[in-house]
C-alpha positions in Angstrom: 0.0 0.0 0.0 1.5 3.4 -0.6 1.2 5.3 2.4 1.8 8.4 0.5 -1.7 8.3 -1.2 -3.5 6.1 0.8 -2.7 5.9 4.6 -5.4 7.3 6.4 -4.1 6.1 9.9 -2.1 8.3 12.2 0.1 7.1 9.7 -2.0 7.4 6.9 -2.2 1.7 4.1 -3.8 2.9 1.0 -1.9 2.3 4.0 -2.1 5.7 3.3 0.7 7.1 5.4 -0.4 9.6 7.7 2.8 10.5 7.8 3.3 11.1 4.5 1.3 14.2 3.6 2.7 15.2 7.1 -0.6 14.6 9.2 -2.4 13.1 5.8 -3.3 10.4 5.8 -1.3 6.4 4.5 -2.7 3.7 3.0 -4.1 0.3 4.1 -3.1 -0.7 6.3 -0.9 2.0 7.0 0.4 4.1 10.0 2.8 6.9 9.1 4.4 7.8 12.3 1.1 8.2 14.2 1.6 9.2 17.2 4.8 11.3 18.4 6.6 12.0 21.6 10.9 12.1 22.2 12.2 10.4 24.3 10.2 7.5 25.0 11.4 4.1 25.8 10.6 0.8 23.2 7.9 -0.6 24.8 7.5 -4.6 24.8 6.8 -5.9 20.9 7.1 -2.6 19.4 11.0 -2.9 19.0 13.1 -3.2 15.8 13.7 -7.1 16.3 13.1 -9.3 13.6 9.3 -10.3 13.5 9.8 -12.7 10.8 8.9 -15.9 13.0 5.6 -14.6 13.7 4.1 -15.1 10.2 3.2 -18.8 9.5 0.8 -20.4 7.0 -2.0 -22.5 9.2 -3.7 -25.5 8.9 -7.1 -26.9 8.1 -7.4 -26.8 11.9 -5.8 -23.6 12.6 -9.4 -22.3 10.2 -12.0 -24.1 12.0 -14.3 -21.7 14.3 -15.4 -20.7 16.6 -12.3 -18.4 17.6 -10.5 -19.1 21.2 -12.5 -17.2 23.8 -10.9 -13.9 25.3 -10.5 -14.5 29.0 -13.2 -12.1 31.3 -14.7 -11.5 27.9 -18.6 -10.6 28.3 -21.3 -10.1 25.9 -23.2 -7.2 25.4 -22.9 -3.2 25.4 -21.8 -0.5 22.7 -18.2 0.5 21.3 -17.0 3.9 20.2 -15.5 4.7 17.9 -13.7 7.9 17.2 -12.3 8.7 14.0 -10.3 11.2 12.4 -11.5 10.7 8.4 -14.6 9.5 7.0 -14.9 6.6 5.5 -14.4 6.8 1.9 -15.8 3.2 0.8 -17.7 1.0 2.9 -17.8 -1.5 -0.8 -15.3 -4.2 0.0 -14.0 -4.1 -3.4 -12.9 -0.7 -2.9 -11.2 -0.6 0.3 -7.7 0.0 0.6 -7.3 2.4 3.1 -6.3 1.3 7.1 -9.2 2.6 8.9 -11.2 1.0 6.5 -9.9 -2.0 6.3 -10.0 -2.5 10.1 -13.8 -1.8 10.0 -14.8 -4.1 7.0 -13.4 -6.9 9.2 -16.7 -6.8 11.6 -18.7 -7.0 8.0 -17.2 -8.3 5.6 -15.6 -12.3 5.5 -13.2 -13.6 2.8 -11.5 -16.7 1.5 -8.7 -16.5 3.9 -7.7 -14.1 7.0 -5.0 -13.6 9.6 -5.1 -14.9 12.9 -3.7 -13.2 15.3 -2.8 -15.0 18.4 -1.8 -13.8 22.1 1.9 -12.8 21.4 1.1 -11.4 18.0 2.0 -14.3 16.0 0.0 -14.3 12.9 -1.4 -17.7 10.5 -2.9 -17.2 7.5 -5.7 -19.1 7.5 -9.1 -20.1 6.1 -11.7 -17.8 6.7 -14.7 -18.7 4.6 -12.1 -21.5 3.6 -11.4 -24.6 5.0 -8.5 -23.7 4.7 -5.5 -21.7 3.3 -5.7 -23.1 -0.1 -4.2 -25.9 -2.4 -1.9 -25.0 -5.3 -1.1 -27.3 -8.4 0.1 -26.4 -11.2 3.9 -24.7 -9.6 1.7 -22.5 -8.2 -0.2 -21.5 -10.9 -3.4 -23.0 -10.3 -5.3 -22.6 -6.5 -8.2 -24.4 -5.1 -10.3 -23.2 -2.1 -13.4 -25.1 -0.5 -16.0 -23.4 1.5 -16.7 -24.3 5.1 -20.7 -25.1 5.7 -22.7 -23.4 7.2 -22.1 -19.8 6.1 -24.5 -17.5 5.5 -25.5 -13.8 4.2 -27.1 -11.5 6.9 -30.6 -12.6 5.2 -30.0 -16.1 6.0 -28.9 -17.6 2.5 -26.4 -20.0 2.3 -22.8 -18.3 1.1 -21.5 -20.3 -2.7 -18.5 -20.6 -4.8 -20.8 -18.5 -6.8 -21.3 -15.7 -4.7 -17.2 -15.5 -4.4 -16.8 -15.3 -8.4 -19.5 -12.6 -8.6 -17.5 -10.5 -6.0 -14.3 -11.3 -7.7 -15.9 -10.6 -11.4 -17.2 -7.1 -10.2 -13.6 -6.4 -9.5 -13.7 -5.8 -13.6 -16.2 -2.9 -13.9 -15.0 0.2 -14.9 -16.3 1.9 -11.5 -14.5 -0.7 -9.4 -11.0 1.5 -9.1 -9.9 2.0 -5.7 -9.2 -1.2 -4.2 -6.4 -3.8 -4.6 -6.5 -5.4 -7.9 -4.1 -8.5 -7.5 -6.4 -11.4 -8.2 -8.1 -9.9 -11.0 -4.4 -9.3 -12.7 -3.2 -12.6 -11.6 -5.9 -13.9 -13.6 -6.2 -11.7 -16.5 -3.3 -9.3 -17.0 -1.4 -6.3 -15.3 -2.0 -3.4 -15.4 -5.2 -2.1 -16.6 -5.3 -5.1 -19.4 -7.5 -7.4 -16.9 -10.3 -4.9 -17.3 -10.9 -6.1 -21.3 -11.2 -9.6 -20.0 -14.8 -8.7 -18.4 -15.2 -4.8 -19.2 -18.7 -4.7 -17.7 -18.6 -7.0 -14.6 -20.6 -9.7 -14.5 -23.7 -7.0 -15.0 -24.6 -8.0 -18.6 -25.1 -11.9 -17.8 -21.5 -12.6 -19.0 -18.3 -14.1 -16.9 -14.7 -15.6 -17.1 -14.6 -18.3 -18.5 -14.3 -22.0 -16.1 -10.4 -21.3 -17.7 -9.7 -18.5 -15.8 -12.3 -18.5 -12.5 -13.9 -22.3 -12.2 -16.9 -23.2 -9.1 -17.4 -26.3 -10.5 -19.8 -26.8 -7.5 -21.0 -24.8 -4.8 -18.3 -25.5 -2.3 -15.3 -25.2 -4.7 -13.6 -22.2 -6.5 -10.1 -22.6 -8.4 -8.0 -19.8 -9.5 -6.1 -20.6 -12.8 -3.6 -17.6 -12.9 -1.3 -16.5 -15.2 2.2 -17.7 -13.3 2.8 -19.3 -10.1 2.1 -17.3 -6.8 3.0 -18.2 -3.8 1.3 -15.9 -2.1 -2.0 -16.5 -3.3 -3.6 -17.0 0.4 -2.3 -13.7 1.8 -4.0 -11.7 -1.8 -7.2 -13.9 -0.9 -7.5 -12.0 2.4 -7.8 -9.0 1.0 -11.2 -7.2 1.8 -12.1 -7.6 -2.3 -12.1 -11.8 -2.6 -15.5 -12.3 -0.7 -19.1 -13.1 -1.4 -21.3 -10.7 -2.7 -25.0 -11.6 -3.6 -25.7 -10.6 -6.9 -29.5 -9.3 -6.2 -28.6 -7.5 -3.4 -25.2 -5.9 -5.2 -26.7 -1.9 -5.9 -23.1 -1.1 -8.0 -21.8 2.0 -7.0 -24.4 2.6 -4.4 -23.4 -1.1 -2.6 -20.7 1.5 -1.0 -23.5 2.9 1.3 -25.3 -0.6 2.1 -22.8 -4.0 1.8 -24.6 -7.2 2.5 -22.8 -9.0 5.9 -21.2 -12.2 5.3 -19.8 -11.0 9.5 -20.8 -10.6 13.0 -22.0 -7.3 12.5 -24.2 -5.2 9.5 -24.9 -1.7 8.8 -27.5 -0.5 10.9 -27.5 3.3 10.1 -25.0 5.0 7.6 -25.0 9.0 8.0 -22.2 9.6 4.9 -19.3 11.6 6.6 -21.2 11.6 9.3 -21.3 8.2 11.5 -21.9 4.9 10.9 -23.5 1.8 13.3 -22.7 -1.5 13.0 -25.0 -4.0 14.6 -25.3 -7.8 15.3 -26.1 -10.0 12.3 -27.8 -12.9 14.0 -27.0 -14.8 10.8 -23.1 -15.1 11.4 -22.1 -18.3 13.2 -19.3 -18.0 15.1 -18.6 -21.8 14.6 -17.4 -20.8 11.1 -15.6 -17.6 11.8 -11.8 -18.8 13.7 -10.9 -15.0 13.4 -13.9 -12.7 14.8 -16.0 -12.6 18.1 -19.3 -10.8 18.2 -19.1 -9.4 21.9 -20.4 -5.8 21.7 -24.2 -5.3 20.5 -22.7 -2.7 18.4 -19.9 -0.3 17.1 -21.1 3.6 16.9 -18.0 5.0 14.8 -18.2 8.9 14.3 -16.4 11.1 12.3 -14.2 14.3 12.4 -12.0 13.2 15.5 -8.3 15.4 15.5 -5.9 13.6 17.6 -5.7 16.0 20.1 -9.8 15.5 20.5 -9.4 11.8 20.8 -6.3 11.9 23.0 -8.0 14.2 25.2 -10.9 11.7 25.8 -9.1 9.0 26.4 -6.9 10.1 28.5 -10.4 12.1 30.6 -11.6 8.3 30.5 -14.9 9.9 31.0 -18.5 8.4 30.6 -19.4 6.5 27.4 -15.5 7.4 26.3 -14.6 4.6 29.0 -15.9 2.3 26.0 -14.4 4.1 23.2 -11.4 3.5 21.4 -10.3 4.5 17.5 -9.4 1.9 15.1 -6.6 4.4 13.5 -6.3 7.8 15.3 -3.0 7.8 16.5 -2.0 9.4 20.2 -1.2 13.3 19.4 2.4 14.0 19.2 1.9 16.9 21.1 0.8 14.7 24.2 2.6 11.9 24.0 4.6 12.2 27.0 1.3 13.1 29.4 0.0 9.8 28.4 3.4 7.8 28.7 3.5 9.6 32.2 -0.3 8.9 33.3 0.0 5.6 35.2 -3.7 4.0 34.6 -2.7 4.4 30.8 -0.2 1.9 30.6 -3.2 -1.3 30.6 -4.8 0.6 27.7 -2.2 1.4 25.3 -0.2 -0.3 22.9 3.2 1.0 20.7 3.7 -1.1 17.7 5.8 -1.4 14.6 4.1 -1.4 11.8 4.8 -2.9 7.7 4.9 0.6 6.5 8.2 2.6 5.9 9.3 6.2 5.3 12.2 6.6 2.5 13.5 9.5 1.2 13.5 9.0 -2.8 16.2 9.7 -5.4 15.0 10.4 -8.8 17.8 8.7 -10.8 16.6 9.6 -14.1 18.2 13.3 -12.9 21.3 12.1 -10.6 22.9 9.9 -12.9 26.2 9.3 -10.8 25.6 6.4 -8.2 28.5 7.8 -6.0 25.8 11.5 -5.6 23.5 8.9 -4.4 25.3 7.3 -2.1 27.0 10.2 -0.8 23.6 11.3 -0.3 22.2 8.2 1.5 25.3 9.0 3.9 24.6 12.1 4.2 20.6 11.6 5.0 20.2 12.4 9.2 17.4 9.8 10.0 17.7 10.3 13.7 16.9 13.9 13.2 13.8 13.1 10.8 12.8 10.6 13.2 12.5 13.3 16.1 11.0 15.6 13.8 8.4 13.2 13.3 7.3 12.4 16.4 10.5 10.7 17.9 10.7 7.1 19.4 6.7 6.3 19.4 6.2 7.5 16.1 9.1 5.4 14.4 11.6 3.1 14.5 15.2 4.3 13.0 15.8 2.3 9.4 18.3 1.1 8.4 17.9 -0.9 5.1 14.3 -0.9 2.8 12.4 -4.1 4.5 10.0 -2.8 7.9 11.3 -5.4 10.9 7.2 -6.2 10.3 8.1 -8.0 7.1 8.8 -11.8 6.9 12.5 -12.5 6.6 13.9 -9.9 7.6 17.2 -8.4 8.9 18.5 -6.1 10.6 21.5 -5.0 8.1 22.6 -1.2 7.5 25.1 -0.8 4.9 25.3 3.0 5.7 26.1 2.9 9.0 22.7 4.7 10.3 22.5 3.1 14.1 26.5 4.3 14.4 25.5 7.9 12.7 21.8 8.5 12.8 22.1 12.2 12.1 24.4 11.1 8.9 27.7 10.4 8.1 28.9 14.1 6.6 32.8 13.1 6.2 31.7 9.6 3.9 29.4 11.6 2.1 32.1 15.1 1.0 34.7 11.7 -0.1 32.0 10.3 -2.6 31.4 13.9 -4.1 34.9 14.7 -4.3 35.3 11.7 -6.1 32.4 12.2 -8.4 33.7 15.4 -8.7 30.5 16.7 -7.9 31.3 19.0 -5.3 28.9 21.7 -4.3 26.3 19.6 -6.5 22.8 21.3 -6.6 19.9 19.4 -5.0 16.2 20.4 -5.7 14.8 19.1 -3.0 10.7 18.7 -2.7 8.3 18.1 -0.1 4.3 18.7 0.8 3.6 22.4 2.6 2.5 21.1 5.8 3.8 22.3 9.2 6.0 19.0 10.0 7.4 18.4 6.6 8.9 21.8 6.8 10.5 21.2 10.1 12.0 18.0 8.4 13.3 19.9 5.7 15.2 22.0 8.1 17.3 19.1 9.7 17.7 17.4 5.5 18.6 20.8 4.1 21.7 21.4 7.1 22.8 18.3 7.0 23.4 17.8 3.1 24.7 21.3 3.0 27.2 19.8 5.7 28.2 17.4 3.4 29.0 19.2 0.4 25.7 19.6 -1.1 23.4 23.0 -2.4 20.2 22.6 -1.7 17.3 24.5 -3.3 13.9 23.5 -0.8 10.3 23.3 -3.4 7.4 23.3 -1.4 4.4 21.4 -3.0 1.1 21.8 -2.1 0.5 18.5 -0.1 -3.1 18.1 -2.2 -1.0 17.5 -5.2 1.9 15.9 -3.8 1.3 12.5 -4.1 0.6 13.4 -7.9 3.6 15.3 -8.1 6.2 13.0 -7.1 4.7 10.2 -8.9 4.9 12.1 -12.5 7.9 10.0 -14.3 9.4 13.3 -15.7 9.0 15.3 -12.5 11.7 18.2 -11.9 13.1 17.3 -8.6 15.4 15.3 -7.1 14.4 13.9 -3.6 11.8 13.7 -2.2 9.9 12.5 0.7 7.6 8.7 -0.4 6.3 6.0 2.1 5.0 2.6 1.4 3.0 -0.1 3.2 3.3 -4.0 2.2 -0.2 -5.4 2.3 0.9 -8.4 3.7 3.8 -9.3 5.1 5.5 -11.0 2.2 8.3 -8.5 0.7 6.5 -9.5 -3.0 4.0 -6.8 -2.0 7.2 -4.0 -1.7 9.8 -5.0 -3.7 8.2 -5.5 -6.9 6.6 -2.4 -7.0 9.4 -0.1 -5.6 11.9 -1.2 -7.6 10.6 -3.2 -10.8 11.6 -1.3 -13.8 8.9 -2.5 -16.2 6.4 -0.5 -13.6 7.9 2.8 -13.9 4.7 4.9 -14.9 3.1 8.0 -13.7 1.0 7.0 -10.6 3.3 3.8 -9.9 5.4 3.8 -6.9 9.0 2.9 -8.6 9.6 6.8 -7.3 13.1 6.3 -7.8 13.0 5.0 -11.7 14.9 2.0 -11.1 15.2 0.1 -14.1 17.8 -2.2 -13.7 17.6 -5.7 -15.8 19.5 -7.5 -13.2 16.8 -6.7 -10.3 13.9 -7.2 -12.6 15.4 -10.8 -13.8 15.8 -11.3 -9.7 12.4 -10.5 -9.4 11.0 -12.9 -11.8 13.1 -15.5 -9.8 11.7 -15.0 -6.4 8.4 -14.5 -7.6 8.9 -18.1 -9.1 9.5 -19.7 -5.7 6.9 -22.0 -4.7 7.8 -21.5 -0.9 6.7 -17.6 0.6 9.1 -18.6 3.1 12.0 -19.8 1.4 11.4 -16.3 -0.6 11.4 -14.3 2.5 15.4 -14.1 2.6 15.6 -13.3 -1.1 13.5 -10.7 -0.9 15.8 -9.2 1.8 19.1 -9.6 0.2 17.9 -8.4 -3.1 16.3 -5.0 -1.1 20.0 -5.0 -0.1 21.6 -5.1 -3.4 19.2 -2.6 -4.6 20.4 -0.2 -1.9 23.7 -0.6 -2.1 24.1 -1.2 -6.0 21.3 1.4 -7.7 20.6 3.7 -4.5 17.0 4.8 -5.5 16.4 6.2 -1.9 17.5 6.2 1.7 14.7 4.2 4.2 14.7 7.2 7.2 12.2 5.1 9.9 10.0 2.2 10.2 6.6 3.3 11.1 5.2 3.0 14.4 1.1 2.9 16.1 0.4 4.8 19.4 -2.8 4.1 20.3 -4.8 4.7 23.3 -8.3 3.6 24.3 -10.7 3.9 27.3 -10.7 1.7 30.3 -13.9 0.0 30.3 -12.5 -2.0 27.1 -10.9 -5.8 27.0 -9.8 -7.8 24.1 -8.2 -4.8 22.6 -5.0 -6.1 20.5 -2.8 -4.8 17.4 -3.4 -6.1 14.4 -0.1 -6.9 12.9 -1.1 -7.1 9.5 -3.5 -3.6 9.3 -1.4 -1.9 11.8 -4.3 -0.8 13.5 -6.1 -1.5 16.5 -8.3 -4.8 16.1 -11.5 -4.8 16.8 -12.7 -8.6 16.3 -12.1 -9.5 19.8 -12.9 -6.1 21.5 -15.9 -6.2 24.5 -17.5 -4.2 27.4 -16.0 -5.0 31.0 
């Protein structure tokens, strides 16, 4: 997910970095340096340490329901729900966007899901499944079974058939904003899958049994184009569920989406509020992922930080059962609730997949040793503290979040020895280059905190030899900006979000040279014949897990052979809740708070 367009967290998953825009929002699952505070001690799980073991691929038992009870857990009672954005979508098909993606989860079920357990160890598993799915084929062709017993919020039974018609609506033209794997898996990249069904299944007319196959109404097989591994982590995406045909309104199915979960819509005010009440069709002896505790969820929009913050830290009233699935802790009073002592039960700082880079555009610094000099040079310690310090971020070191499956803790530029840059290194490339005294335009979005970070990047490349001219862009355009191919600048700030914690979901995109295209997210231009062969290789590899590591050393080779951008921190959640609250958890995957499991004390 690009946090840069689409994080609407604190750090704004598509994860839409909030981070990104500088208090925008990142993309889906996606936490840009939410909350903020110096100073602040790791706390627990949300240190740098390699994660990697936590990711595993269940079993057919791991996906059987119900899901293990929550000790003290009671039924009954309304949540709150305070959020900063509205909902854009509440369509499953278009929802890419963290805070969204949390809340589909209480509506919406899919083929597989994540698991999260007590130590936040994650299995993919079946969700409407039996399981994670069988592959054939190398990997090309995937098979998935449906569990019995599920059912619609109207009491009919779930089929393979209502799975294909909420994959084939994935092709309509009006279909844009959510994550469009599957669909290219099976017909093409890019836009090209589109001409495979350019009209949905709306006009009586689907793939063919070729392509999508439900030879009965337990089974649907995938037959894609080349093998994928990760084929169960894309099937939990919030787009590869059922929707019933006669109840699917097209565009307007954003404002009423038929349950397949414990909870439905009960009353939508757009940009308003929304409730979510109990579907007494969902049985939980399906479901190994979700509970159905609370009667209901009463989200409401329009919540700043500071508000949110404020009321949970008053713990006041009804805002003892409130919590936010994406508002971050403000920056600004970070240290009040680290210092508050009946906060500490009702908090959680976590690491999150999503990570902050500073981009080179390569097309314009041709010279490999400009950009190295200027990944020495880059003071991520300083843009760190700018950003919110210690609970907002993690200090990177190399392009892989610690979030990620396989992988390690390496940092070929030193950056844990010299986090506010190495100066000396960086004047010896230049000098070599002769490029001494080389001119930088250096761009970034108007807000208040981005221009505090360009302070600290414009002194220390000016330390190490560089001239820097500063572009502010208005942050409404800046995610257009920096993705145009022939752009005017140099660096520039970019974030990114993996939607699942398999590197094939940030490598590929970052660095592939056969994506480079206004609106992609190669922001540096790589295009390098060597990486994209590399990619086609581990992309090949039947095994997610024997691909983890190759993913990681060839993010390494790309850092220290092409130098498209310098990582600056890993992105980190600081959220805060009220006290009458249990089963409150992070959800490793989103990066967000995780409401499945969440009841009223």
């Amino acid at each position: 997910m690009n946090p840069l367009t689409r994080y609407r967290g604190p750090r704004a998953r598509l994860c839409t970095a909030a981070a990104l825009a500088a208090g925008a929002l990142v993309l889906s699952a996606c936490s840009s340096g939410g909350g903020g505070g110096g100073g602040a001690k790791d706390e627990g799980p949300g240190s740098d340490k390699n994660k990697s073991s936590n990711f595993s691929i269940g079993s057919e038992a791991d996906s059987a329901g119900p899901a293990p009870d929550v000790p003290g857990a009671k039924k009954g009672g309304t949540v709150g729900v305070l959020q900063r954005d509205a909902f854009v979508h509440l369509d499953p098909a278009q929802i890419y966007y963290s805070d969204m993606l949390t809340n589909q989860m209480l509506y919406n079920r899919t083929l597989t899901s994540y698991k999260v357990g007590d130590k936040g160890q994650v299995k993919i598993v079946g969700d409407l499944a039996t399981g994670p799915g069988t592959a054939s084929d190398g990997g090309k062709t995937w098979k998935f079974t449906l569990k019995d017993g599920l059912k619609f919020e109207d009491g009919s039974p779930i089929t393979s058939q209502d799975i294909r018609w909420g994959i084939e609506r994935l092709y309509a033209d009006f279909e844009t904003d959510g994550p469009q794997y599957i669909p290219q898996w099976l017909s093409g990249d890019g836009a090209a899958f589109r001409k495979a069904l350019p009209d949905g299944p709306y006009k009586g007319k689907h793939l063919p049994s070729s392509v999508l196959d439900t030879p009965d109404d337990k089974t649907i097989v995938f037959h894609f184009l080349a093998p994928h591994a990760d084929a169960p982590f894309a099937t939990a995406m919030p787009n590869i569920g059922p929707v019933k045909a006669a109840k699917d309104t097209q565009r307007k199915y954003d404002n009423a989406p038929f349950s397949s979960g414990p909870y439905k819509v009960g009353d939508y005010k757009v940009g308003k509020s929304l409730t979510l009440v109990r579907n007494d069709q969902w049985d939980p002896k399906t479901d190994p992922v979700r509970h159905q505790y609370a009667d209901r969820f009463e989200i409401s929009f329009g919540h700043q930080y500071a508000d949110s913050t404020r009321r949970f830290l008053a713990d006041q009233g009804s805002d003892k059962n409130t919590l936010s699935f994406t508002n971050a802790v403000a920056p600004e009073m970070t240290e009040k609730v680290l210092n508050q002592a009946d906060t500490k039960a009702r908090r959680f700082v976590e690491i999150q997949p999503y990570v902050d880079y500073i981009s080179f555009n390569m097309d314009r610094l041709k010279d490999v040793r400009v950009r190295k000099a200027l990944a020495y040079a880059m003071p991520n310690g300083q843009i760190l503290q700018q950003m919110g310090g210690t609970t907002a971020g993690v200090l990177a070191t190399n392009y892989l979040s610690p979030a990620m499956d396989g992988y390690q803790p390496t940092d070929p530029y030193g950056k844990k020895a010299k986090p506010a840059g190495d100066p000396d290194k960086a004047r010896e490339l230049l000098k070599e280059a002769g490029k001494e005294g080389q001119e930088i335009v250096y761009a970034y979005p108007n807000t208040d905190l981005q221009q505090k970070v360009s302070v600290v990047v414009t002194q220390a490349l000016e330390r190490a030899g560089f001239k820097v001219q500063k572009k502010e862009i208005d942050s409404n355009t800046w995610p257009t900006a920096i993705a145009e191919v022939k752009n005017k600048f140099d660096i520039y700030r970019t974030s990114w979000g993996a939607d699942w914690p398999v590197s094939s979901t940030v490598v590929p995109p970052l660095f592939d040279g056969r994506q480079i295209a206004d609106g992609a997210q190669n922001y540096g231009h790589v295009n390098d014949p060597a990486v994209n062969k590399e990619i086609d290789r581990i992309s090949a590899i039947p095994d997610v897990k024997k691909a983890a590591p190759e993913w990681q050393k060839l993010a390494d080779k790309v850092f220290t052979d092409d130098v498209p951008g310098v990582p600056t921190f890993y992105n980190r959640q600081f959220a805060l809740w009220g006290s009458n609250l249990g089963g409150v958890r992070y959800h490793p995957v989103y990066g967000t708070a995780d409401p499945t499991a969440v009841y009223v004390k």
